[in-house]
C-alpha positions as CSV (number, residue, x, y, z in Angstrom):
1,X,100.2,-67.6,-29.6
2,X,98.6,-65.7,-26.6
3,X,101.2,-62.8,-25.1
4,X,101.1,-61.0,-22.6
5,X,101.0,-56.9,-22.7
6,X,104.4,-55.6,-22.5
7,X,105.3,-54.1,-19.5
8,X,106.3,-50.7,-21.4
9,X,102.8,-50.2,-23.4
10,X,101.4,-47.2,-24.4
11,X,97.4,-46.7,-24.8
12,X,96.2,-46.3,-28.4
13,X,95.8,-42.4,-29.1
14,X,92.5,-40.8,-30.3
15,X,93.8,-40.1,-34.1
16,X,91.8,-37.5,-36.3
17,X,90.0,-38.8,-38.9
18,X,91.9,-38.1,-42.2
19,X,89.2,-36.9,-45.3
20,X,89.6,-39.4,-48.1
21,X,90.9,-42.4,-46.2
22,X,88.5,-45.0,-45.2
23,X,89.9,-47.7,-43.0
24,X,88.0,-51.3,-42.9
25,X,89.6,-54.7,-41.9
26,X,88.4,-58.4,-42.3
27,X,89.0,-61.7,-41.7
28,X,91.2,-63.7,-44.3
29,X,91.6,-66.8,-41.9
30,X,95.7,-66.7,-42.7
31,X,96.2,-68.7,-39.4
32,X,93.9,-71.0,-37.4
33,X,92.1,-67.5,-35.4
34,X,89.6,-66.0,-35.0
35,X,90.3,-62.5,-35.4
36,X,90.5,-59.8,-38.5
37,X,93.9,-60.4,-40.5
38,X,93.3,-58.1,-43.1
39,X,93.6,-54.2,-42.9
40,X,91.7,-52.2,-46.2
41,X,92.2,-48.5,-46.8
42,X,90.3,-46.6,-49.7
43,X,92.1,-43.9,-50.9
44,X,90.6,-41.0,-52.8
45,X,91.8,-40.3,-56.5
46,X,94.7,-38.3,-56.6
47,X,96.0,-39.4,-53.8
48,X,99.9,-39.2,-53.2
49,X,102.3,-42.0,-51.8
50,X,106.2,-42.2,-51.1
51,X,107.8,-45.5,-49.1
52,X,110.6,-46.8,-47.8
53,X,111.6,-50.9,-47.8
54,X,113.6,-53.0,-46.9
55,X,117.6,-53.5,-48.0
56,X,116.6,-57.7,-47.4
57,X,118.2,-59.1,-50.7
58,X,115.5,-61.7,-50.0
59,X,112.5,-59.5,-50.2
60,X,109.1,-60.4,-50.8
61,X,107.3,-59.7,-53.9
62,X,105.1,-56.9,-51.9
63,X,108.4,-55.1,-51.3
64,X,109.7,-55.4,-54.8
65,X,106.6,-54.3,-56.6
66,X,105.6,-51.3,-53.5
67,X,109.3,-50.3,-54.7
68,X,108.4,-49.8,-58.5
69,X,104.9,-47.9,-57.2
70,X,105.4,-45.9,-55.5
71,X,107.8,-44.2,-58.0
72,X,104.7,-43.8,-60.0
73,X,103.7,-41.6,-57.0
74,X,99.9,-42.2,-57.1
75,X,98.1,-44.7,-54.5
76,X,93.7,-45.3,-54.4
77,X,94.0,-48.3,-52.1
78,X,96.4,-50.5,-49.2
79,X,96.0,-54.3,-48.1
80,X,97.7,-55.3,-45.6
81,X,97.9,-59.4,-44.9
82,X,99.0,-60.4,-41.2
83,X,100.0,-64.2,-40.2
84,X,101.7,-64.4,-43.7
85,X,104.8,-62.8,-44.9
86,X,104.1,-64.0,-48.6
87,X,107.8,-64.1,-48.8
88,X,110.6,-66.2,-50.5
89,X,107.6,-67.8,-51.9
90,X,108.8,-67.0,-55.7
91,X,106.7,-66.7,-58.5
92,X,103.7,-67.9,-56.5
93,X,104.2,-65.4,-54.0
94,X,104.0,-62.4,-56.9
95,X,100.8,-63.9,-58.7
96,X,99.0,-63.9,-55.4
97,X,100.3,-60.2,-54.9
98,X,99.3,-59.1,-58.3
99,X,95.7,-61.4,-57.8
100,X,95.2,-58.7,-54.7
101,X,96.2,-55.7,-56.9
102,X,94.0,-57.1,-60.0
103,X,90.8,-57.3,-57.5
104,X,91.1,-54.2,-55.8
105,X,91.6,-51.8,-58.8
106,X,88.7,-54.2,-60.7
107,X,86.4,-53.0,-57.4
108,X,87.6,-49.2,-57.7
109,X,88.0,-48.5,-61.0
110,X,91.7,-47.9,-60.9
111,X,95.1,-49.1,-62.1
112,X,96.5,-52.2,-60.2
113,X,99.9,-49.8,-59.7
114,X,97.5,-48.0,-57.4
115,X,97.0,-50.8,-55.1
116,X,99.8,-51.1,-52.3
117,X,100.0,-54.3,-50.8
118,X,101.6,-55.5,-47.5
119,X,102.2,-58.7,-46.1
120,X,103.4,-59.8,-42.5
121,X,104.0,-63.0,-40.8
122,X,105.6,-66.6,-41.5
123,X,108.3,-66.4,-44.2
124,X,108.3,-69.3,-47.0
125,X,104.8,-70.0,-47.3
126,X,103.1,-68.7,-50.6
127,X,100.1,-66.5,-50.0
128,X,97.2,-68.5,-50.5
129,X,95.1,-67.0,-53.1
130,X,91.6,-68.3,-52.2
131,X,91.7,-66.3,-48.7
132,X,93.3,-63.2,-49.8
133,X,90.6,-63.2,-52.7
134,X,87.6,-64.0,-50.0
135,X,88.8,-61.7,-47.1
136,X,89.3,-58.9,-50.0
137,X,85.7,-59.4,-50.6
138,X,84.4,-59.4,-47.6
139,X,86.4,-55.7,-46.2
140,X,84.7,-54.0,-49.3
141,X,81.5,-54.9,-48.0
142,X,82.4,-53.9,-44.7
143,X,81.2,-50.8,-42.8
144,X,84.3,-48.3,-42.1
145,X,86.4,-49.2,-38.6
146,X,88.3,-47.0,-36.2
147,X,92.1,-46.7,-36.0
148,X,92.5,-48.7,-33.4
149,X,90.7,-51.9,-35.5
150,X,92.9,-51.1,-38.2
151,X,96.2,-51.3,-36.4
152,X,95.2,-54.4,-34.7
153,X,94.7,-56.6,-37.7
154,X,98.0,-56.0,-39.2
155,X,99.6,-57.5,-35.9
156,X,101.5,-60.6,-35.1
157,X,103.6,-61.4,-32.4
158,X,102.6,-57.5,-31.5
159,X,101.1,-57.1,-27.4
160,X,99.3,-54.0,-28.0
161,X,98.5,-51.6,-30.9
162,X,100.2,-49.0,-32.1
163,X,99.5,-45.4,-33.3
164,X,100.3,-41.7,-33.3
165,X,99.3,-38.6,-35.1
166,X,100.1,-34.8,-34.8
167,X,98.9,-31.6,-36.9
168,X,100.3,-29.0,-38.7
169,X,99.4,-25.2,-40.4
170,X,100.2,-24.9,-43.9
171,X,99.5,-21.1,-44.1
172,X,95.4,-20.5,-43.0
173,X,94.7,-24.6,-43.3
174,X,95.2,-26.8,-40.7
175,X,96.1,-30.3,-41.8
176,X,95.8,-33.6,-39.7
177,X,98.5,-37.1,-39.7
178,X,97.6,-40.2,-38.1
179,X,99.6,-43.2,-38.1
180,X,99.6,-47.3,-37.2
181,X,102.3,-49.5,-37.0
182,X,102.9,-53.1,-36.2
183,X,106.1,-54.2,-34.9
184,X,108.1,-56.5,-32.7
185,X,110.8,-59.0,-33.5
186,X,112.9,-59.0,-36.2
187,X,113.9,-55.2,-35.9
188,X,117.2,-53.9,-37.0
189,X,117.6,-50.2,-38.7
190,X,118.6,-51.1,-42.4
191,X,115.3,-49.0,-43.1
192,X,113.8,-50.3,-39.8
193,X,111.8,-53.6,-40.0
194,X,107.9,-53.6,-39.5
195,X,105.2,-52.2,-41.6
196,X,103.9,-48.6,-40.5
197,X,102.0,-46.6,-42.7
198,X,101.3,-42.8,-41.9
199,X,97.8,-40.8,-43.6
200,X,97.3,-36.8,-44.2
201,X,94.9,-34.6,-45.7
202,X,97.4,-32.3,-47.1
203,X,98.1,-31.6,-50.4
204,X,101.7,-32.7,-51.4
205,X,103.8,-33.4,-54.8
206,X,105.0,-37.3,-54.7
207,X,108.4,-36.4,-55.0
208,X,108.5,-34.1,-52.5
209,X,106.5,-36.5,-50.1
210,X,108.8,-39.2,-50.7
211,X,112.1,-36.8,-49.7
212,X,109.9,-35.5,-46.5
213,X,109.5,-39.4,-45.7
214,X,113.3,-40.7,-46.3
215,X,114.7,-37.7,-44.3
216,X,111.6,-38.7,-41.4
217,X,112.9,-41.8,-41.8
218,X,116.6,-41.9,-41.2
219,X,116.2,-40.2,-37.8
220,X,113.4,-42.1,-36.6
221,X,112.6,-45.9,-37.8
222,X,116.0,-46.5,-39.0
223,X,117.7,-45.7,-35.9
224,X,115.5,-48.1,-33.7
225,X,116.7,-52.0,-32.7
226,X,115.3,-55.1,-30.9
227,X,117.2,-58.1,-31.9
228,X,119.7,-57.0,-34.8
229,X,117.8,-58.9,-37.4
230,X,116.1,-56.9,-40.8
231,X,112.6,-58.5,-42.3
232,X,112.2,-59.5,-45.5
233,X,109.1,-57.4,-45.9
234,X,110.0,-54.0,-44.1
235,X,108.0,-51.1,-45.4
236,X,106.7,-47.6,-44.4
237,X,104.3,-45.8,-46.6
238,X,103.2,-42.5,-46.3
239,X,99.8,-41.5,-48.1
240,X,98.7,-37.4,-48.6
241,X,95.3,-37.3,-49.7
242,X,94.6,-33.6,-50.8
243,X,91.4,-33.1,-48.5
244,X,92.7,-30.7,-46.7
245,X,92.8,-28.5,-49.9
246,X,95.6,-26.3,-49.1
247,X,98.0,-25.5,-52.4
248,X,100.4,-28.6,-53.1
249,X,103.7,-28.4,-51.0
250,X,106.6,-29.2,-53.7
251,X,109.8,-27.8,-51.7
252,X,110.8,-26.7,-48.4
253,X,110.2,-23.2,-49.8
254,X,106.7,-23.8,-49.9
255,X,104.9,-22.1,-46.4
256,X,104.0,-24.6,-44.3
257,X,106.3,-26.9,-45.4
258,X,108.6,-27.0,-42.2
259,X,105.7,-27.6,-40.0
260,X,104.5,-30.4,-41.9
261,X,107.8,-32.2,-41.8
262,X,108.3,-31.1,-38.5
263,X,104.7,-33.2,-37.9
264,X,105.8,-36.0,-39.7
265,X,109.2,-36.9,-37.9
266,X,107.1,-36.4,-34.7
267,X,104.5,-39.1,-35.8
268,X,107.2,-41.3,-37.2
269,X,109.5,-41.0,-34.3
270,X,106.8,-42.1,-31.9
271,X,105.3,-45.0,-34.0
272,X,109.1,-46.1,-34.3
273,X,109.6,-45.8,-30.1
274,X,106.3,-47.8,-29.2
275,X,108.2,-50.5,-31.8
276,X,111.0,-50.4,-29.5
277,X,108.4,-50.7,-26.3
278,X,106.7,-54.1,-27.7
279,X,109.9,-55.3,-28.2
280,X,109.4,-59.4,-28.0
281,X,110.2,-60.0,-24.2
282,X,111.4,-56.6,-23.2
283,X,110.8,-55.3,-19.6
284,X,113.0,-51.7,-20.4
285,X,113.5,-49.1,-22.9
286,X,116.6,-47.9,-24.1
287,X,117.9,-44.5,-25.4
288,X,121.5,-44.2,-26.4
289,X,122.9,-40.8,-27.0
290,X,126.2,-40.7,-28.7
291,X,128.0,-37.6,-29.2
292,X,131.3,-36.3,-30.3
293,X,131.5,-38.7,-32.8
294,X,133.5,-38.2,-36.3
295,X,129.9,-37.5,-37.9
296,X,126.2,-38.0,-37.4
297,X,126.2,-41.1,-39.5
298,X,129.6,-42.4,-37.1
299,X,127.5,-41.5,-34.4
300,X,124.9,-43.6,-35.5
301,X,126.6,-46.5,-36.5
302,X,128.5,-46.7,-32.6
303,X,124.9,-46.1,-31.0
304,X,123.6,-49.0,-32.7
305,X,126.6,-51.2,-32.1
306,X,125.6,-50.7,-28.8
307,X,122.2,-51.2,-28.6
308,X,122.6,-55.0,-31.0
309,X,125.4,-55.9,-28.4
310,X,123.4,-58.8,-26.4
311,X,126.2,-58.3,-23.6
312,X,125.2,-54.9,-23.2
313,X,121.2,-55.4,-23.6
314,X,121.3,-58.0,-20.4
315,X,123.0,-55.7,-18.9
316,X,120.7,-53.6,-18.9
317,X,117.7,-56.3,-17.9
318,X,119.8,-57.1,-14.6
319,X,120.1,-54.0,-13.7
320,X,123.8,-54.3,-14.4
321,X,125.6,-50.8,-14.9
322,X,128.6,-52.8,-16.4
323,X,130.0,-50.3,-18.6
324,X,132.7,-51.8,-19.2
325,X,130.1,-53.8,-21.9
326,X,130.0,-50.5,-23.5
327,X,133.0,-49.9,-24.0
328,X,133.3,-53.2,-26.0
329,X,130.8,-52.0,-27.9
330,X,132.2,-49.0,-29.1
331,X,135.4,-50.5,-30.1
332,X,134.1,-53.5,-32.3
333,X,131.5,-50.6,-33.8
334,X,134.4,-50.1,-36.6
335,X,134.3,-46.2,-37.0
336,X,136.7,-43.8,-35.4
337,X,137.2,-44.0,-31.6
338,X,140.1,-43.0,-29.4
339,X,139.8,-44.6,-25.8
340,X,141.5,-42.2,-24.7
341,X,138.9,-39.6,-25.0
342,X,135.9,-41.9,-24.5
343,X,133.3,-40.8,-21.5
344,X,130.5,-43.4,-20.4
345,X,127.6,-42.7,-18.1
346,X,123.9,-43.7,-17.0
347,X,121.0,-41.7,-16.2
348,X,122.6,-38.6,-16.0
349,X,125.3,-39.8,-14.3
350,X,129.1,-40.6,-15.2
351,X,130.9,-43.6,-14.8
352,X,134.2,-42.8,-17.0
353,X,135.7,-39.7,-18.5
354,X,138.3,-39.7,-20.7
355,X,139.1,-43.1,-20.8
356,X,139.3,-43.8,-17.2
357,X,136.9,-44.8,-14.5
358,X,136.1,-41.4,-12.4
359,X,137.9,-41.7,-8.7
360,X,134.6,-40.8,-7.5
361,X,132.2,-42.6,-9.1
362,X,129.3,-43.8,-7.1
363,X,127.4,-46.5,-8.4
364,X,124.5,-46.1,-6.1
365,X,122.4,-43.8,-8.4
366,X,123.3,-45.6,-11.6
367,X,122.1,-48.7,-10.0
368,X,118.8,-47.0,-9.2
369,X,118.2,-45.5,-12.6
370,X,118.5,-49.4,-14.2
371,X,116.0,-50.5,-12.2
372,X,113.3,-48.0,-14.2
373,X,111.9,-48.7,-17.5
374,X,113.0,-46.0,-19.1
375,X,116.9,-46.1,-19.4
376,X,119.2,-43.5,-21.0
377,X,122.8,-44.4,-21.8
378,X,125.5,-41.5,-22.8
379,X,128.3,-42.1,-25.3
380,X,131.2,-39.3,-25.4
381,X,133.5,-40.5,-27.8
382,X,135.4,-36.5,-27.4
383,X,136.7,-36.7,-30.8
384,X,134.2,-34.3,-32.8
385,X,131.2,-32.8,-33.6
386,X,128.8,-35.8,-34.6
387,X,125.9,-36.9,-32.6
388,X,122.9,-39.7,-33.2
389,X,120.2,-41.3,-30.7
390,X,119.1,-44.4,-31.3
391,X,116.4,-46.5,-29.5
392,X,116.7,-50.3,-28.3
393,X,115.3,-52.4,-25.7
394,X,116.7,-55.0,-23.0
395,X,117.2,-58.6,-24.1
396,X,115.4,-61.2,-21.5
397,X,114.1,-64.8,-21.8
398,X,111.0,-63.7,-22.5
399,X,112.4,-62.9,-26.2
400,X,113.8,-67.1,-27.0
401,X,110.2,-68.2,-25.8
402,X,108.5,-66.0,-27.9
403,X,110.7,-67.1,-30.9
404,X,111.2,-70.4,-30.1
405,X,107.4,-70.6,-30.0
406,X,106.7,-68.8,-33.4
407,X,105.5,-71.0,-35.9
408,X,103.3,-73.6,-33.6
């Protein structure tokens, strides 16, 4: 399926390298193209790992057995299969996962629970095991590639590739992050759903990785939306290599520890907004702030309630400022709300205060502001303290053809 670059794009950064993390990608042939469908990274011993999966009660096998390793903590390799989800696919679906674990750790010497493996694409078609065992093959023979290669062969319905990266000082050593994701269709916060996987050179304990990486998570990939729908294979790993040889980071306490965290949810944040920009069909990005909710997490759940309602996304891509759509929204979100008390504007500018239209309200700038790319919706629900921002796009045409069109 040929698509074409969505209107809201972002170039592909220039990432840092990351010392002991080498990238390589291959061609598996999971579909009938001509292009690299498999993503390798070789990890260096020691290496640390934390992740975050889906809630889907009809995960893959990837996601079940990534849940079980990364509580070990310890990662030497990735695979990452695009054009196949590998999922509902039962017990076929797992041997072909443990086949890819077997191989790997049989080519570096290490424990198949060090192998991570990922799978993206078609739902209910077993993995086949002849390809993943061939295109394996052929990536460890295959001379390092950049970022950008990497991030491209884990795509699917994706219109352009996706990365970010940032740095941090941990005391006297500077320490780098770079990050790809791929991303789409299918993508509602219960975790976030796409496959995104974030590299460092620092030195940091698994357990504390993995608490940096939930709390990154919750204010970045799980409060982004396209279509209201969670994958089956919905993961986000997070790899620490040592390189950078500063002393191991084990608690907030630690110096440094802030600033790496602080570089994290920065990376994270932006890999999950250029999601939101390649959202299938969309022609507008949308930021919802929410405040004076009953807490952060109400907050949250009203912002998000807004950003699935489809009457408010086309809205949005007809340039409508119908807020009376978000006012539905917010009522059918089921957390606290007095409408009474409820303020509603666009772009800086407000259309209702306290549960009533203003008497001055001028649509004319509103109107402007919806005919940008970038659109920013405010929610005051004026009955306390919490507050959330969550990220969605418009819903257009453009998104049933894509989907209509998936499989062929």
């Amino acid at each position: 399926m040929d698509l074409d670059r969505s209107p809201l794009a972002r170039p592909f950064p220039d990432l840092p390298a990351i010392d002991g993390a080498t990238l390589r990608v291959a061609k598996a042939h999971y579909k009938t193209w001509d292009r690299c469908d498999l993503t390798f990274v070789e990890l260096v011993e020691g290496t640390a790992v934390a992740g975050v999966f889906t809630k889907s009660a009809c995960a893959s096998s990837e996601v079940e057995l990534g849940r079980e390793q990364v509580k070990l903590g310890l990662a030497r390799a990735l695979i990452v299969n695009a054009g196949n989800s590998n999922a509902f696919t039962g017990h076929r679906g797992r041997e072909a996962v443990e086949a890819i674990m077997a191989q790997v750790a049989n080519a570096l010497d290490c424990e198949p629970s060090e192998v991570l493996v990922s799978s993206t694409g078609v739902i209910g078609v077993p993995l086949p095991k002849d390809k993943a065992k061939a295109g394996i093959e052929a990536a460890l023979l295959a001379e390092p590639c950049s970022w950008e290669e990497a991030a491209s062969a884990i795509g699917t319905t994706d219109t352009f590739t996706k990365g970010a990266g940032a740095s941090a000082m941990l005391g006297e050593t500077r320490v780098e992050l770079a990050g790809f994701i791929k991303g789409s269709g299918m993508i509602a916060p219960d975790m976030a759903t796409m496959l995104g996987y974030v590299f460092s050179d620092a030195a940091v304990e698994p357990a504390f990785l993995q608490e940096m990486l939930s709390k990154a998570n919750a204010a970045s990939f799980s409060c982004i939306t396209v279509d209201g729908d969670t994958s089956t294979s919905d993961t986000v790993l997070l790899f620490a290599t040592g390189a950078a040889g500063n002393s191991p980071l084990s608690s907030y306490d630690d110096a440094g520890a802030d600033a790496f965290y602080a570089a994290l949810l920065e990376v994270c944040r932006t890999l999950a907004h250029l999601v939101v920009r390649d959202g299938e069909g969309a022609q507008k990005f949308i930021e919802i702030a929410v405040t004076g909710a009953d807490s952060d997490d109400s907050a949250r759940h009203v912002g998000l309630a807004i950003a699935n309602s489809p009457l408010v996304k086309t809205a949005i891509a007809g340039g409508d400022a119908n807020w009376g759509r978000v006012v539905m929204a917010v009522g059918k979100a089921g957390e606290p709300a007095d409408r009474d008390r409820l303020s509603i504007g666009f772009g800086g500018t407000w259309a209702a205060r306290d549960g009533q239209p203003l008497a001055d309200y001028d649509e004319t700038p509103v109107a402007k502001h919806l005919e940008g790319q970038d659109i920013r919706i405010d929610v005051d629900l004026g009955i306390g303290s919490g507050a959330a921002t969550v990220w969605t796009c418009d819903l257009t045409h453009g998104y049933i053809s894509i989907n209509a069109d998936y499989r062929s």
